[in-house]
N, C-alpha and C positions, 0 to 999 in steps of 0.2 A: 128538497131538490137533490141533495147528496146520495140520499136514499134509490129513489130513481136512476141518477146518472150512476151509480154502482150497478143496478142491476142492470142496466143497457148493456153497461161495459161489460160485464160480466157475461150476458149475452150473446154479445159481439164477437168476443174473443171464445166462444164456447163451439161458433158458429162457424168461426175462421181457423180453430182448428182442425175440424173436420171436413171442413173446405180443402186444405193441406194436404190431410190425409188423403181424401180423395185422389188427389191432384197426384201424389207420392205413387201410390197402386196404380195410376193409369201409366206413368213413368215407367215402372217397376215391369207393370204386363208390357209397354213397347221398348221397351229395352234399353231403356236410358238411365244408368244408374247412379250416374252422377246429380242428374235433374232430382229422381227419385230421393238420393241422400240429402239431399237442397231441400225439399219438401217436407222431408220427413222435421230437417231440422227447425223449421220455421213453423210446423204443426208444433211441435214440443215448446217452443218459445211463446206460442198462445193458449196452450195448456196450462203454464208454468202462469201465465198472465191471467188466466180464468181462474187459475186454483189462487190468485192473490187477492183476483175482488170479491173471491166466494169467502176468504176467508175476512176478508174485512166488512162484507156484508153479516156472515155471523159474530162479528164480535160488535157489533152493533144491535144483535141483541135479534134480530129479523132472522127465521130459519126460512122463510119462502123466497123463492127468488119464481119468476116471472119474465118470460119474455114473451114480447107481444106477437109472437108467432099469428098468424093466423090460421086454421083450420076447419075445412067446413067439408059438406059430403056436395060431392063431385062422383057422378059416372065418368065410366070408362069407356072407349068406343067401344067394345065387346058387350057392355052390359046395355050397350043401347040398341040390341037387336028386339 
C-alpha cells in the first residue's frame, strides 16, 4: 500500500505543479504580478514535494513511477470532416 500511496502522491503533486505553473503564465500574460509571483511560489513548493516522494520512491528500490493518467485516441472536430 505505501508503494502506491507514494506514487499517487507523487503524481499528484507533479500535476499540481504544473497546474501552478499554468495558473502563474496566465497571471503573468494579464498582468497581475503579484498573483503570478504567488503561483509561481506554490508551483515550486509542489516541485520540492514531488522531488521528495520521487526520491523516496527510489530509495525504496522502485525506478518506475506511474500515474494512472488516462490516455486514449480522441478526434478532433477538424479531423472529423
Amino acid at each position: 500500500m505505501t508503494d502506491a500511496n507514494l506514487k499517487s502522491a507523487f503524481a499528484g503533486e507533479s500535476q499540481a505543479h504544473m497546474r501552478y505553473a499554468i495558473y502563474a503564465k496566465r497571471a503573468e500574460k494579464v498582468g497581475f504580478p503579484n498573483i503570478d509571483g504567488l503561483f509561481r511560489a506554490v508551483a515550486y513548493a509542489e516541485r520540492v514535494h514531488a522531488s521528495t516522494h520521487y526520491r523516496n520512491i527510489r530509495s525504496r528500490g522502485d525506478a518506475v513511477t506511474i500515474s494512472m493518467a488516462g490516455f486514449d485516441s480522441r478526434t478532433t472536430p477538424s479531423s472529423n470532416e
